[in-house]
C-alpha positions as CSV (number, residue, x, y, z in Angstrom):
1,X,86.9,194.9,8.1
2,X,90.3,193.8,8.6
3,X,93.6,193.8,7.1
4,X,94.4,190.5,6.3
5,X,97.9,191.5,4.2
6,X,100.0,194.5,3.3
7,X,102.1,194.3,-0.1
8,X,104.4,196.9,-0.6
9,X,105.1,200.4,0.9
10,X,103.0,200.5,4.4
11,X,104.5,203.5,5.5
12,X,102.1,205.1,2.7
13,X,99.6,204.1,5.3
14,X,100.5,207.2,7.3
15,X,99.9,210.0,4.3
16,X,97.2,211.8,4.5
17,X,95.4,209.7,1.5
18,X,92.2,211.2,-1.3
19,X,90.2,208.3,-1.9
20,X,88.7,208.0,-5.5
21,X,85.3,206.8,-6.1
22,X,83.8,206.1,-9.3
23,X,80.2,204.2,-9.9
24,X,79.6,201.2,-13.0
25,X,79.8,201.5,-16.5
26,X,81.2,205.0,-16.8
27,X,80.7,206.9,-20.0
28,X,83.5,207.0,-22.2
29,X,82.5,210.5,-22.9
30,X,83.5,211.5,-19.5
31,X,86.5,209.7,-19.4
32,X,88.5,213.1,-20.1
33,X,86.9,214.7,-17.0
34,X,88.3,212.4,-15.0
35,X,92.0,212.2,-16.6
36,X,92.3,215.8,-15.9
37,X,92.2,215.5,-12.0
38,X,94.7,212.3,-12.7
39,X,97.1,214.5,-14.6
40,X,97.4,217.1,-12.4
41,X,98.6,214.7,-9.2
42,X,102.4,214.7,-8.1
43,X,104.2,212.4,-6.5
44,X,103.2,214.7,-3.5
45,X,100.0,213.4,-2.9
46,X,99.2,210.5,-2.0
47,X,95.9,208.2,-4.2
48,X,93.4,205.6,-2.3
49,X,91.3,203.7,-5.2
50,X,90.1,200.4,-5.6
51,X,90.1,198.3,-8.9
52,X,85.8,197.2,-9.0
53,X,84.6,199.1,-12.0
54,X,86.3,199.6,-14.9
55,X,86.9,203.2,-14.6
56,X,88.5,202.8,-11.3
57,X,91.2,199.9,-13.1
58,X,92.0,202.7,-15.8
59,X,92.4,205.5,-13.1
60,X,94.7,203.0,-11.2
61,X,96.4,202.7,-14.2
62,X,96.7,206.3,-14.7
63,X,97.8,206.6,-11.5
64,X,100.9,204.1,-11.7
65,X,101.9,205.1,-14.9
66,X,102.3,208.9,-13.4
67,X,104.5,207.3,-10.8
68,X,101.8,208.7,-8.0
69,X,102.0,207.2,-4.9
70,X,98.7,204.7,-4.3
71,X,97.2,202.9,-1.6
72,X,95.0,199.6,-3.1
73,X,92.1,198.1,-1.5
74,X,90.9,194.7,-2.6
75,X,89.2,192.4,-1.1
76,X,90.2,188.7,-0.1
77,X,93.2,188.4,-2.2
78,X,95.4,190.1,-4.8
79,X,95.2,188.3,-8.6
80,X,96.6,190.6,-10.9
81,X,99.8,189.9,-9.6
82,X,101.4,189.9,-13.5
83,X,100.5,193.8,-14.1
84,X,103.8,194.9,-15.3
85,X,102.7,198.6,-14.0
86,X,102.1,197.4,-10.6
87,X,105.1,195.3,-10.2
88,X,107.2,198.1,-11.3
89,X,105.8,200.2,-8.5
90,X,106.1,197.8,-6.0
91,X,109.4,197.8,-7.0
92,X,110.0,201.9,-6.7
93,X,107.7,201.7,-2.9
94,X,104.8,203.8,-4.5
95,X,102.5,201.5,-4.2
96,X,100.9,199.3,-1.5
97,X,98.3,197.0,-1.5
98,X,96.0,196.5,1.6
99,X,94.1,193.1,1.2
100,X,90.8,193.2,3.6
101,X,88.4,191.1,4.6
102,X,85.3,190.7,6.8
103,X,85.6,190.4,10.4
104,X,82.0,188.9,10.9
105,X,79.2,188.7,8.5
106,X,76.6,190.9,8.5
107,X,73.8,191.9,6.4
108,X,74.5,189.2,3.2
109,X,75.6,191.2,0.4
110,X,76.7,194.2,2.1
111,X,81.3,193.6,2.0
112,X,81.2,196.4,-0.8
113,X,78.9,198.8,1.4
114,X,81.5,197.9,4.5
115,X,84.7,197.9,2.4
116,X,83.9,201.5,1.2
117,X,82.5,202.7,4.7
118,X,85.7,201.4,6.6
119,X,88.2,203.1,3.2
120,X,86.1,206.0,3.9
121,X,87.6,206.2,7.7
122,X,90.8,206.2,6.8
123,X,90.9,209.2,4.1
124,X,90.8,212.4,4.7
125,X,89.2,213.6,1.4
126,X,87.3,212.0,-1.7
127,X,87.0,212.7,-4.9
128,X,84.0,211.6,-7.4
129,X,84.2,210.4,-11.1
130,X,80.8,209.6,-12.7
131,X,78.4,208.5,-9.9
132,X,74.9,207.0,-10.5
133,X,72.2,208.6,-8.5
134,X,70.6,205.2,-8.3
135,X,73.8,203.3,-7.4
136,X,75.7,202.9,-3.9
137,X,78.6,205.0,-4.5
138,X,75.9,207.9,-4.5
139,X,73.8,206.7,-1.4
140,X,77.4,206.3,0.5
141,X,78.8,209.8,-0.2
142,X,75.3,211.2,1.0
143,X,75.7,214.2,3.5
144,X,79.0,214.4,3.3
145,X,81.3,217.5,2.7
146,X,84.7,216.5,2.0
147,X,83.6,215.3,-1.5
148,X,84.7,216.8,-4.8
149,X,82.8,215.9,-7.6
150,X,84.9,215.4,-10.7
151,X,81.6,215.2,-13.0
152,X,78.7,218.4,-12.5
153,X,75.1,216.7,-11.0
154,X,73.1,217.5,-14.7
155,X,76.5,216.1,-16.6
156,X,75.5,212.5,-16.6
157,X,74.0,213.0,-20.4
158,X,76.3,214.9,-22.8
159,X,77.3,215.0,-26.1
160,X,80.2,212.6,-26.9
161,X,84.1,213.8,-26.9
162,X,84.6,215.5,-29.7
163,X,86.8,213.0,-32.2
164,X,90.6,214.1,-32.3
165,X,91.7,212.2,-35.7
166,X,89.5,210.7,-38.5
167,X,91.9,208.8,-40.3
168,X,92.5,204.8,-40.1
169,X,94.6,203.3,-37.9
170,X,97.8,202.9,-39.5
171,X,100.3,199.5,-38.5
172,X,102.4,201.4,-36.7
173,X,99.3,203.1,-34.7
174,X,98.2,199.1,-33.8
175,X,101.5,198.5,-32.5
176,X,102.3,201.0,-30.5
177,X,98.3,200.6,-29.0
178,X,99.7,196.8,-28.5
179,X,102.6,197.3,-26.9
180,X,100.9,200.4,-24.3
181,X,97.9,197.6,-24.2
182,X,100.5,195.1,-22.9
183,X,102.3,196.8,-20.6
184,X,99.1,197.9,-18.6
185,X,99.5,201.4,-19.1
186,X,95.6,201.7,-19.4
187,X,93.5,203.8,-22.1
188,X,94.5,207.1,-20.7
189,X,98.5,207.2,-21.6
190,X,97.0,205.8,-25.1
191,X,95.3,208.4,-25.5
192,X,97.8,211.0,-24.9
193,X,100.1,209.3,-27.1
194,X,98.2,208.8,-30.2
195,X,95.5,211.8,-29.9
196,X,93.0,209.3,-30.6
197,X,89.6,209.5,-28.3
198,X,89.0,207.4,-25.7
199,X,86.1,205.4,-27.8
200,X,88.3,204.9,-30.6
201,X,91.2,203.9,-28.5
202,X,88.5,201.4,-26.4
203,X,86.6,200.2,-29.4
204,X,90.5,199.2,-30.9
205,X,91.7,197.7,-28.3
206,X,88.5,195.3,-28.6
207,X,88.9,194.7,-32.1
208,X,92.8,193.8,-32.2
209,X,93.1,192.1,-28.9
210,X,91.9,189.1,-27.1
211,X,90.2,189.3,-23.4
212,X,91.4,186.7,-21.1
213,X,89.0,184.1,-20.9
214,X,89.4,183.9,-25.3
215,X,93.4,183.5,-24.1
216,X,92.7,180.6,-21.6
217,X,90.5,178.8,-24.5
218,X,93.1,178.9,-27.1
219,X,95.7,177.9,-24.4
220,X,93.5,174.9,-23.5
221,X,93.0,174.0,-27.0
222,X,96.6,174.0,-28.0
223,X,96.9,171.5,-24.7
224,X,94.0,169.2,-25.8
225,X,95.4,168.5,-29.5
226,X,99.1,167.8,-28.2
227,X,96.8,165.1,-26.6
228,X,95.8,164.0,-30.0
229,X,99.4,163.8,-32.2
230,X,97.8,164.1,-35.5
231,X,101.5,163.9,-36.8
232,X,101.6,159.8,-35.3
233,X,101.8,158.0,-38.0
234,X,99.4,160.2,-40.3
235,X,96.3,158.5,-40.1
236,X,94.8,161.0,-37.9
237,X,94.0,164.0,-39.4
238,X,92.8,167.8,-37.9
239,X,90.6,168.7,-41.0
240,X,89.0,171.8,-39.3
241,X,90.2,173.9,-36.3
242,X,87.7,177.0,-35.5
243,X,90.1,179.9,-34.8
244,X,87.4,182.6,-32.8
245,X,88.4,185.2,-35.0
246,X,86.4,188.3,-34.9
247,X,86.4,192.1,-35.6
248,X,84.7,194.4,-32.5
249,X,81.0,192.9,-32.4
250,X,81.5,191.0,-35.8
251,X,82.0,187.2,-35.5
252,X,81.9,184.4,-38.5
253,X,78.8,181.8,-37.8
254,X,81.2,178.9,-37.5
255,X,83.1,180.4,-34.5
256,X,79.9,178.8,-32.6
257,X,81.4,174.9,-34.5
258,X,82.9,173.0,-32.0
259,X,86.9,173.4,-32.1
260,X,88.0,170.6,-33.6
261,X,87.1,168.3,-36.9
262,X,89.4,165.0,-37.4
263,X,89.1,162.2,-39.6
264,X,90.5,158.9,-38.5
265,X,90.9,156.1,-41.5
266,X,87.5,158.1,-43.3
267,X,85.8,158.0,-39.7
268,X,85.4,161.6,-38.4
269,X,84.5,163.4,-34.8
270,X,84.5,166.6,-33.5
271,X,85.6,168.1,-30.1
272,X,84.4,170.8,-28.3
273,X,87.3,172.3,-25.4
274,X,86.3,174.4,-21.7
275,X,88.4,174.5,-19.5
276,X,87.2,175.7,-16.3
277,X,89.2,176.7,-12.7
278,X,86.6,174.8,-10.9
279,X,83.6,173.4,-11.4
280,X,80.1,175.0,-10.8
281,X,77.3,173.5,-9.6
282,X,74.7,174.4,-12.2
283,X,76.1,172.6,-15.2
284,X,73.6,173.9,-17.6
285,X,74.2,177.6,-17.0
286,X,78.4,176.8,-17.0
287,X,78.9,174.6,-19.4
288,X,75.7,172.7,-21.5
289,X,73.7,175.8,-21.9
290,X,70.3,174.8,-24.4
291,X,71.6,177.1,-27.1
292,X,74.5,176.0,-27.0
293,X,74.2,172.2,-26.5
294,X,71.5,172.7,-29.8
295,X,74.1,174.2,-32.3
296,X,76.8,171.2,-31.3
297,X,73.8,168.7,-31.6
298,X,72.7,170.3,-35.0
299,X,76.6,170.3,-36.3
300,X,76.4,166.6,-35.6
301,X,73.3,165.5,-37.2
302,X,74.3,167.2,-40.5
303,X,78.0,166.4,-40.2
304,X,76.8,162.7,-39.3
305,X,79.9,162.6,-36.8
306,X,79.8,162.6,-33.1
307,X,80.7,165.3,-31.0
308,X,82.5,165.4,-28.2
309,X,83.2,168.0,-25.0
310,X,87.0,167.7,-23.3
311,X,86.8,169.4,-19.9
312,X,89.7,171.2,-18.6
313,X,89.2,171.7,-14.4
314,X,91.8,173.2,-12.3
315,X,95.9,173.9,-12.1
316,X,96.2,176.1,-16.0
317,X,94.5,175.8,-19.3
318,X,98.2,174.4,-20.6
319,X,98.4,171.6,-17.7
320,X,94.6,171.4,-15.9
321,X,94.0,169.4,-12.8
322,X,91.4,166.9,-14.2
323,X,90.5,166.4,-17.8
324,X,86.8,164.6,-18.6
325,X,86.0,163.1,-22.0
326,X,82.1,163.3,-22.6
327,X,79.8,162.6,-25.3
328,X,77.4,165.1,-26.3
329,X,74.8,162.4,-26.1
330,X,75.5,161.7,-23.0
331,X,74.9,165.2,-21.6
332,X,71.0,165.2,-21.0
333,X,71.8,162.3,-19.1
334,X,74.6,164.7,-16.7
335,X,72.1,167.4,-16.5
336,X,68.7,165.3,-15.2
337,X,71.5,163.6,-12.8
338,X,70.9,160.2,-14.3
339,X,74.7,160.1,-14.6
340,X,77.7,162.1,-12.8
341,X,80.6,163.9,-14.8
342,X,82.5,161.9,-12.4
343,X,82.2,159.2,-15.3
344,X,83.7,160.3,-17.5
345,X,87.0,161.7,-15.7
346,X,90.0,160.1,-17.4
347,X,92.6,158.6,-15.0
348,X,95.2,161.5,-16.1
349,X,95.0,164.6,-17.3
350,X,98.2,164.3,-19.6
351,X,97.7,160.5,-21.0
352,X,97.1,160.9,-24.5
353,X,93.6,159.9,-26.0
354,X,93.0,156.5,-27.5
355,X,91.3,157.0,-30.9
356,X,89.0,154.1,-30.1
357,X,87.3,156.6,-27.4
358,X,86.0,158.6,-30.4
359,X,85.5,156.1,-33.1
360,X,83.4,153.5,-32.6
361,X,80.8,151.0,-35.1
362,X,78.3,152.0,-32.0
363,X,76.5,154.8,-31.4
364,X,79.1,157.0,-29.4
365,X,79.4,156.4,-26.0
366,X,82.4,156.5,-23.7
367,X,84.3,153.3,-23.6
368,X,85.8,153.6,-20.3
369,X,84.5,155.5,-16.5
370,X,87.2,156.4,-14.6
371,X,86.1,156.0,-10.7
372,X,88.1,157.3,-8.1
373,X,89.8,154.5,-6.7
374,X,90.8,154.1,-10.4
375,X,92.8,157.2,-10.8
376,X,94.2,157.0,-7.1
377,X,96.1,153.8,-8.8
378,X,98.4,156.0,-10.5
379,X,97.6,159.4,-8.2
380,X,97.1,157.7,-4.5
381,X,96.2,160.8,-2.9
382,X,94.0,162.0,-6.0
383,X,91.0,164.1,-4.6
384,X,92.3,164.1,-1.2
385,X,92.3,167.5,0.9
386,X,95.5,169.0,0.9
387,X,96.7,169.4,4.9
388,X,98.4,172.4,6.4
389,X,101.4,169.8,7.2
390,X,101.3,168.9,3.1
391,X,101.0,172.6,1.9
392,X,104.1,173.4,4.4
393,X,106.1,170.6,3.1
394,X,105.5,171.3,-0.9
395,X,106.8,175.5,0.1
396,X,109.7,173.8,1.5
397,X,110.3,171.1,-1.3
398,X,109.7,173.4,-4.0
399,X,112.1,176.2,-2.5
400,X,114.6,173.0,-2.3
401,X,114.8,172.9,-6.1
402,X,113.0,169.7,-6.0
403,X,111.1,168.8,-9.2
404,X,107.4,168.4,-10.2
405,X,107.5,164.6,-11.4
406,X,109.5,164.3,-7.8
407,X,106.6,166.2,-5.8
408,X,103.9,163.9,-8.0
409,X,106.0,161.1,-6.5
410,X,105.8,162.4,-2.9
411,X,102.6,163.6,-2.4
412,X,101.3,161.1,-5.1
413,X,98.9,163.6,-6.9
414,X,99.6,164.2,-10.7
415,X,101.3,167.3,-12.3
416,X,98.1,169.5,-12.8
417,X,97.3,168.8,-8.4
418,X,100.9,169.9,-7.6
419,X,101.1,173.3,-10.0
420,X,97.9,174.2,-9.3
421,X,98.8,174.0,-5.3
422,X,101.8,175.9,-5.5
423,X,99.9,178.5,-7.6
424,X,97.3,179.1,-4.6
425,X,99.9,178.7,-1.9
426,X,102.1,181.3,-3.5
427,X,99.1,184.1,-3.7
């Protein structure tokens, strides 16, 4: 392993650090075991963790909110780099985040095995939460003594916490819960403040808030219908727009519809919205699973509309990179490689759609494929790879003042190339 970059405090580096380990998929009924040890640290000692299983997030969480100073191992880059908890210690020099990464490769699959072993050599203690006997936390700690286990060997199956308050949760119980949720002070300070149990606290969180991959959707739809106007002239109408509501586990059937319904002069389509940070190879599994392609081709036939799929790739679900238009009947066609998605990329990501694309006397098809020598028309450098020279010259532009529709000019790659550029370059 290496240390690749150091953000924040490195003289924290030279504390004598307790490293805290936790396996997967923690209990919830052992949560309280472990938020005693957290409670009990001062700004004395000194916290190495990493932020893999979701146990270790919420003791890192614990930890920051407590103001106790931490060390941060992750591996290849940094991406929470929003976490108003972690920005504030930054801030105060409690914190300091070591980014690794492999020297050489060895034995495929084994960074987590090396990440731990070489986190391991630089701690002089380590303490346990929950660790499953048939995981790798419990093969790694093996034979040695300057362990503390957190959680007894036959305490793995126990009786859940013991429930705190009965009662509903009250409006003003949801919103303090949002505005703890928000400010990443994790499920332990939520706890303490509202003497609810960690699964009630857990399982309300779920129910009243949104993960962030729901977040990215709804961002990407609200992109895809300012693409539309609906309020041009008024004959284009959003009659349905599916709104992923749900409760916990319990979801409405029609969440599964595609996103939107319109009507355009008594003709109708639907549109289904991904967005996606990059594209994977295996289509069906990403994007056109069979379940899912069957319920959009089973809305069609007894809507007797088309349905279509806009494809978000790259820069931000509000302003993506590239933006396809494809019929759902043209899909089998994508996934037997008869056709590439290539095809149906539109020549920019922020033209607005042409209602003709959707409407047609036909049998939907698309109207127009986009090649690449088409979109480098507007976008001459479209597709091109960016060149150390290029990403050194947008840092300096951009620290210039100088403005996006003057870098598009520039560097002649759209809006969605030059955000999503200075996003990377600035991790």
């Amino acid at each position: 392993m290496q240390i690749v970059q150091q953000i924040g405090n490195v003289d924290l580096l030279k504390r004598d650090k307790v490293l805290f380990l936790c396996s997967k998929r923690t209990p919830l009924s052992l949560y309280d075991d472990v938020f005693r040890w957290t409670d009990r640290l001062t700004t004395e000692d000194c916290i190495a963790c990493f932020n893999s299983t979701e146990m270790e997030a919420e003791v890192l969480k614990a930890l920051l909110v407590a103001r106790v100073p931490t060390v941060l191992y992750v591996m290849n880059r940094f991406t929470d780099v929003n976490n108003i908890q972690v920005e504030r210690a930054l801030q105060e020099g409690r914190l300091l985040i070591v980014v690794l990464r492999r020297d050489e490769s060895r034995n495929k699959g084994q960074t987590p095995r090396l990440r731990n072993e070489y986190v391991l050599s630089q701690c002089k203690r380590v303490v346990c939460g929950y660790v499953n006997k048939n995981g790798s936390v419990f093969g790694l700690l093996a034979g040695r003594e300057n362990v503390r286990r957190l959680i007894g060997e036959g305490q793995y199956t126990i009786a859940a916490e013991p429930e705190v308050r009965h009662e509903r949760w009250t409006v003003g119980e949801d919103k303090v819960l949002l505005r703890m949720f928000y400010a990443d002070m994790g499920i332990h300070a939520i706890h303490k403040r509202l003497q609810r149990t960690y699964q009630s606290v857990y399982t309300r969180i779920r129910s009243i808030t949104q993960p962030e991959d729901v977040l990215k959707g709804r961002e990407f739809e609200d992109y895809v219908l300012t693409l539309f106007n609906p309020h041009d002239g008024g004959e284009l109408i959003l009659k349905e727009w599916q709104g992923d509501k749900s409760l916990g586990d319990f979801q409405p059937e029609n969440n599964r519809n595609p996103d939107f319904v319109f009507e355009y002069q008594g003709k109708g389509f639907a549109v289904e919205c991904k967005w996606r940070e990059r594209l994977k190879r295996d289509l069906d599994k990403d994007l056109f699973s069979t379940d899912k392609i069957a319920i959009y081709e089973q809305f069609a036939t007894d809507r007797s509309i088309p349905v279509y799929i806009v494809l978000g790739v790259g820069g931000e679900p509000s302003n993506p990179e590239l933006l396809y238009n494809i019929p759902l009947s043209e899909i089998p066609s994508l996934l037997s490689h008869k056709k590439s998605i290539v095809e149906y990329l539109r020549p920019s990501a922020e033209t607005p759609f042409c209602i003709t694309d959707f409407i047609s006397e036909d049998t939907p098809k698309q109207k127009k494929a986009y090649t690449i020598e088409e979109k480098r028309a507007n976008h001459p450098n479209a597709y091109r790879p960016w060149t150390k020279e290029d990403d050194d010259r947008l840092l300096q532009l951009s620290a210039l003042g100088t403005s996006i529709p003057e870098l598009c000019e520039i560097f002649g790659r759209n809006r969605g190339a030059i955000t999503s550029r200075l996003k990377k370059l600035h991790e």
